[in-house]
Backbone as a printed PyTorch tensor [residue, N CA C, xyz], in Angstrom:
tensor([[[-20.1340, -13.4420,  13.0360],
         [-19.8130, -12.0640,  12.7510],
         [-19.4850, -11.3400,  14.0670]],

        [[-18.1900, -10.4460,  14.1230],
         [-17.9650,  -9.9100,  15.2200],
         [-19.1490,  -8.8400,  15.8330]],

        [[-19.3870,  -8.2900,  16.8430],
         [-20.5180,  -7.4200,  17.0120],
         [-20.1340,  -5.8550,  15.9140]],

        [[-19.3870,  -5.6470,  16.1510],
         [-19.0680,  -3.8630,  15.4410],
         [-18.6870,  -4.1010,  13.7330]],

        [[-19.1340,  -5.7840,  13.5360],
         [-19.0540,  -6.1280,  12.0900],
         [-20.3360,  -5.6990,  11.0930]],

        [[-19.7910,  -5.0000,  10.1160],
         [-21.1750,  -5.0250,   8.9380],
         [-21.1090,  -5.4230,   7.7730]],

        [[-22.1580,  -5.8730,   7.0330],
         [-22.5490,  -6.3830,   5.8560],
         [-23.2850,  -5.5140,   5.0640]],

        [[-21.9330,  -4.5570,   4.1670],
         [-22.6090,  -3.7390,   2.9980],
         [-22.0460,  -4.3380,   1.9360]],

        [[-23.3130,  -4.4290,   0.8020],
         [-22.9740,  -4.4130,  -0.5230],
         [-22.3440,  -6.1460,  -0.8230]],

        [[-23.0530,  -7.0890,   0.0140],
         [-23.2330,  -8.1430,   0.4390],
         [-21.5430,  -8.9020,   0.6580]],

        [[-20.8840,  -7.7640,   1.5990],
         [-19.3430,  -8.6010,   1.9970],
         [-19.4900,  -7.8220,   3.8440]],

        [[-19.1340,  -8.7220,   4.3100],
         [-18.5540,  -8.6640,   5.7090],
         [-16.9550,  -7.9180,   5.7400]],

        [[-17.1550,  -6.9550,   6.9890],
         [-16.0160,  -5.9820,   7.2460],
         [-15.0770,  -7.4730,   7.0570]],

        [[-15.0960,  -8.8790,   7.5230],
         [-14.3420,  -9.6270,   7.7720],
         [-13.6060,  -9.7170,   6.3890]],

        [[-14.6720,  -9.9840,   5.2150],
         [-14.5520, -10.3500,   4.2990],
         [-13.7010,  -9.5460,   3.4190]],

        [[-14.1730,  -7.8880,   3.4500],
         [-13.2770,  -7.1830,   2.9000],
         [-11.8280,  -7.1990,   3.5640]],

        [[-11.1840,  -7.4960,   4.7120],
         [ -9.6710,  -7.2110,   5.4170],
         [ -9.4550,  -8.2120,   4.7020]],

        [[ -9.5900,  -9.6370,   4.8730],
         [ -9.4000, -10.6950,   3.7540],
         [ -8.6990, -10.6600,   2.5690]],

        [[ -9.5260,  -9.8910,   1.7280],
         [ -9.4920,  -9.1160,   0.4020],
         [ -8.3130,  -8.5220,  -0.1270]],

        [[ -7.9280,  -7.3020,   1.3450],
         [ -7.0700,  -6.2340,   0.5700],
         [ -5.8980,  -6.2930,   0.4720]],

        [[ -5.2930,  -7.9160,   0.5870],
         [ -3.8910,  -8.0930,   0.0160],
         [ -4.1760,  -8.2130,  -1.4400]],

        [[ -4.9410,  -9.0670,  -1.5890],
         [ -5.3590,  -9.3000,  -3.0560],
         [ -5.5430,  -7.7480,  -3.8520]],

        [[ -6.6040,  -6.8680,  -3.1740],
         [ -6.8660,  -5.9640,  -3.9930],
         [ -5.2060,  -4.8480,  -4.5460]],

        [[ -4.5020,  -4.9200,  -3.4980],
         [ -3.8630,  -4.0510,  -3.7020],
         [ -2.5540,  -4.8490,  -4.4270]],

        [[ -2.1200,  -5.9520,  -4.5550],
         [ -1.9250,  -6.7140,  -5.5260],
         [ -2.4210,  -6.3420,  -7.0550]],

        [[ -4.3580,  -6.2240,  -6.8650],
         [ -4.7950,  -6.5560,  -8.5780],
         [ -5.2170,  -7.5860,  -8.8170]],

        [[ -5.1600,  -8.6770,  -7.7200],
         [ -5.7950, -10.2060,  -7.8500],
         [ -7.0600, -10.0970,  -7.5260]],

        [[ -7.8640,  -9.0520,  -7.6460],
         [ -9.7420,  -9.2320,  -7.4890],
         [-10.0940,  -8.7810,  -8.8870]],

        [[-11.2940,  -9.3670,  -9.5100],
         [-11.7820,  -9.3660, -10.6210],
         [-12.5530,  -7.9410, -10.4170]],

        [[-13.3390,  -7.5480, -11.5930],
         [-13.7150,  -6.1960, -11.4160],
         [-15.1800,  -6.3040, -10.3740]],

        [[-15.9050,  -7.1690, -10.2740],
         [-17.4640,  -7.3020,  -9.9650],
         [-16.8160,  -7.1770,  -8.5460]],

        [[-15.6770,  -8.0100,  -8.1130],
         [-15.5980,  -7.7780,  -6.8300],
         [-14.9950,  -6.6710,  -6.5200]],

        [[-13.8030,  -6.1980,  -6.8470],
         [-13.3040,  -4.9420,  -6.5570],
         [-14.2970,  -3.6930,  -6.3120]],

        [[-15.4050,  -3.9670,  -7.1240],
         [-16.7110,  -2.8410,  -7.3120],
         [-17.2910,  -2.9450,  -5.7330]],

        [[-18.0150,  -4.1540,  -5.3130],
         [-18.2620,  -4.5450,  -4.2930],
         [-17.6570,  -4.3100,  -3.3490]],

        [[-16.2760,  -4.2630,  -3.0630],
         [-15.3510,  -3.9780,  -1.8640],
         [-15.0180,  -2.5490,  -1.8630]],

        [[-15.5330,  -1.7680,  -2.9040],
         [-15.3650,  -0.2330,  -2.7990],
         [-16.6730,   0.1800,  -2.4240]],

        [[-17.5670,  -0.2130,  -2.8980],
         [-19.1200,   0.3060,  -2.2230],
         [-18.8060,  -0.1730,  -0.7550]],

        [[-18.4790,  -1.3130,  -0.3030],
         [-18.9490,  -1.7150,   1.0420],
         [-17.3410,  -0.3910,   2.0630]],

        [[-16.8780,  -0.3790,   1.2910],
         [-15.5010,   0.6100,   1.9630],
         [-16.2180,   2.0320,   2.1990]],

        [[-16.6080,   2.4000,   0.8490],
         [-17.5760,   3.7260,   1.3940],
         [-18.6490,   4.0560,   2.1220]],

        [[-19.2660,   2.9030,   2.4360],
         [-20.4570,   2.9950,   3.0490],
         [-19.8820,   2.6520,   4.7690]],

        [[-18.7010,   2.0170,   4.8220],
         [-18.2070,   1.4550,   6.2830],
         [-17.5760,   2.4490,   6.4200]],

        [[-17.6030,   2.9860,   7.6730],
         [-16.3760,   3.8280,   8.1680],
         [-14.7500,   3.7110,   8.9060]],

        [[-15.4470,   2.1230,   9.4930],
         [-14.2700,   1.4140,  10.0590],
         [-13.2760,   0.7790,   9.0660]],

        [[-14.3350,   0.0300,   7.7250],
         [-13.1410,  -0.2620,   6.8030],
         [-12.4210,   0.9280,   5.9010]],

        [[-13.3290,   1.7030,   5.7070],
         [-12.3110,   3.1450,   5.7010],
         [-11.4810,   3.5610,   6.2150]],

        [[-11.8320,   3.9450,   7.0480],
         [-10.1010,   3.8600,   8.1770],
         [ -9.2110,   2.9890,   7.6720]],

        [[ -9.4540,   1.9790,   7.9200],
         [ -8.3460,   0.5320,   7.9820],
         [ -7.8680,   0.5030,   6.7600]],

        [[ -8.8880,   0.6830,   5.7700],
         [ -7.9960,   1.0370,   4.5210],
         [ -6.7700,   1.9530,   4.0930]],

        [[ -7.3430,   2.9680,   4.6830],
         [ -6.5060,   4.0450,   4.6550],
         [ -5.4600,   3.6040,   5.2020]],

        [[ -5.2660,   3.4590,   6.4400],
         [ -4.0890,   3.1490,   7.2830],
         [ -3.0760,   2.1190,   6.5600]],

        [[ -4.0780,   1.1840,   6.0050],
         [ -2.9090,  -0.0190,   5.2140],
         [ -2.4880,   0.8970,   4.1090]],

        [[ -2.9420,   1.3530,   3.2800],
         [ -2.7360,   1.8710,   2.1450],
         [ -1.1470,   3.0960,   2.5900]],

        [[ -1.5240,   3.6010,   3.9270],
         [ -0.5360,   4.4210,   4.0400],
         [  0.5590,   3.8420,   4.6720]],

        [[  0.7060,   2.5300,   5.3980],
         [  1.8570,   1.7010,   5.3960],
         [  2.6090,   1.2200,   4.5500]],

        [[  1.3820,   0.4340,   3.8080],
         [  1.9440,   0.2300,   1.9320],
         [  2.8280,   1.2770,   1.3950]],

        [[  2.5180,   2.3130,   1.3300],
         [  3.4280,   3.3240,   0.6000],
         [  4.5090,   3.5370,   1.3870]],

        [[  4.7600,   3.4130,   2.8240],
         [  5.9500,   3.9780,   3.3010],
         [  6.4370,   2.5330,   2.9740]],

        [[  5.5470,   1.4190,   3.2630],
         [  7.1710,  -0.0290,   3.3640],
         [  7.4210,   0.6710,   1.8560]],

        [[  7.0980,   0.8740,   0.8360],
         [  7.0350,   0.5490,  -0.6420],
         [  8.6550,   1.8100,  -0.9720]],

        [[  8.5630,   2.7540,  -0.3810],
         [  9.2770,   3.4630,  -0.4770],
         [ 10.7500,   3.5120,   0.0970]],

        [[ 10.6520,   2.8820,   1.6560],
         [ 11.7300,   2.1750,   2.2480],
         [ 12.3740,   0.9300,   1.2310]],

        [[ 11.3450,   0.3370,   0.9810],
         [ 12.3690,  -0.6410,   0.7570],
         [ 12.6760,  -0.8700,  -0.9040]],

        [[ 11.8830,  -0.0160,  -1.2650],
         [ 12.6450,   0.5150,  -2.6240],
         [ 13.8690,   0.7930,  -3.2040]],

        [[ 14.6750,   0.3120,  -3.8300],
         [ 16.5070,   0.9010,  -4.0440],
         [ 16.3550,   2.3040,  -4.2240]],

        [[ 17.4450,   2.9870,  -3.7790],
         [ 17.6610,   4.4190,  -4.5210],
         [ 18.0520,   4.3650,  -5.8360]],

        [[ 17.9440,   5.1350,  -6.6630],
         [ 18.0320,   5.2270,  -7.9190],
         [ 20.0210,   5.1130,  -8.3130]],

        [[ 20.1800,   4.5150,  -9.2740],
         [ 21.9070,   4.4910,  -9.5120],
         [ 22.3530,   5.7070,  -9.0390]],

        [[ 24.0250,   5.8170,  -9.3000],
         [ 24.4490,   7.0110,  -8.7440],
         [ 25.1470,   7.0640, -10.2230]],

        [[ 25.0380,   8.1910, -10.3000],
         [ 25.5040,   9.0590, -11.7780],
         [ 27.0310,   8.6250, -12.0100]],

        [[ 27.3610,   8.6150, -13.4230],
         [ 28.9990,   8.5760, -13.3540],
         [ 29.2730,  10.0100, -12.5000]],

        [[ 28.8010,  11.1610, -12.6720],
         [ 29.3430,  12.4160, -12.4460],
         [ 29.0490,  12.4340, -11.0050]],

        [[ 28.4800,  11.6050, -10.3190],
         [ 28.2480,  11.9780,  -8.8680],
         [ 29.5110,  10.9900,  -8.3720]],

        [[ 29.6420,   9.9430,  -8.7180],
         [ 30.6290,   8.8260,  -8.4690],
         [ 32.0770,   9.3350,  -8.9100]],

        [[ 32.4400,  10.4750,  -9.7220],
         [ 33.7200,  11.2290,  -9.9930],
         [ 33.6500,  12.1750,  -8.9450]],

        [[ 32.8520,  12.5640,  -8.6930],
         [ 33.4030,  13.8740,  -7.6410],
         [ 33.0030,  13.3230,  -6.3460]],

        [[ 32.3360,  12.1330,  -5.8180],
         [ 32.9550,  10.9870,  -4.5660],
         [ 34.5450,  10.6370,  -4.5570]],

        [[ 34.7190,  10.3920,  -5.6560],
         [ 35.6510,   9.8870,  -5.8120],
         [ 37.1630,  11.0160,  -5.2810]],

        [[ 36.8640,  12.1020,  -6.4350],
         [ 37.5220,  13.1460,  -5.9450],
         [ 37.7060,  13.5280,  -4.4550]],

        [[ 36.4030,  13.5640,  -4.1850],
         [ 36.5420,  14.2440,  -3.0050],
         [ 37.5460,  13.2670,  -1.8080]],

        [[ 37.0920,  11.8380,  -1.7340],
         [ 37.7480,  10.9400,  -1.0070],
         [ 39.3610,  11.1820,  -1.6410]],

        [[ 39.6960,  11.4640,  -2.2700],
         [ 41.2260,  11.0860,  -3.2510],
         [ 41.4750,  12.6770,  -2.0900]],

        [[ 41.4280,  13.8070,  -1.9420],
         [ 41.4660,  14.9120,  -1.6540],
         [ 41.4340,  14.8600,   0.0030]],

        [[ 40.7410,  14.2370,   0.8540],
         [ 40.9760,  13.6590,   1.9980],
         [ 41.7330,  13.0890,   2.4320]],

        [[ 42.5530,  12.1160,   1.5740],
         [ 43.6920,  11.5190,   1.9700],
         [ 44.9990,  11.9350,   1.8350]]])
């Protein structure tokens, strides 16, 4: 165990980083998911770290997300407008 490592709610800080591809996936069963949220609240460091992944997660998730189609009506007046430029 690293020194600034703790054991709440019988998982190691190690054990939970491990974990939170899975969790945030949905691949942990409920007994454990329960377990890795007590030991998250009670840690402050895996709090943090959670957080921080969680808020990377959402920006990759959003980057690399498609933009939504483009309307016929937005794609006619592109269109227009380029036809009007030339």
């Amino acid at each position: 165990m690293r020194p600034d490592e703790r054991e709440v709610a019988g998982l190691t800080c190690s054990a939970v980083m491990t974990a939170l591809s899975d969790v945030v996936d949905g691949g942990v069963d409920a007994a454990l998911g329960a377990r890795i949220e007590a030991h998250v609240a009670a840690c402050g460091h895996c709090a943090r770290f959670g957080a921080s992944f969680g808020a990377l997660l959402d920006a990759m998730r959003q980057r690399l997300n498609p933009p939504p189609p483009v309307t016929a009506e937005v794609l006619a007046r592109l269109r227009h407008a380029v036809a009007v430029e030339r």
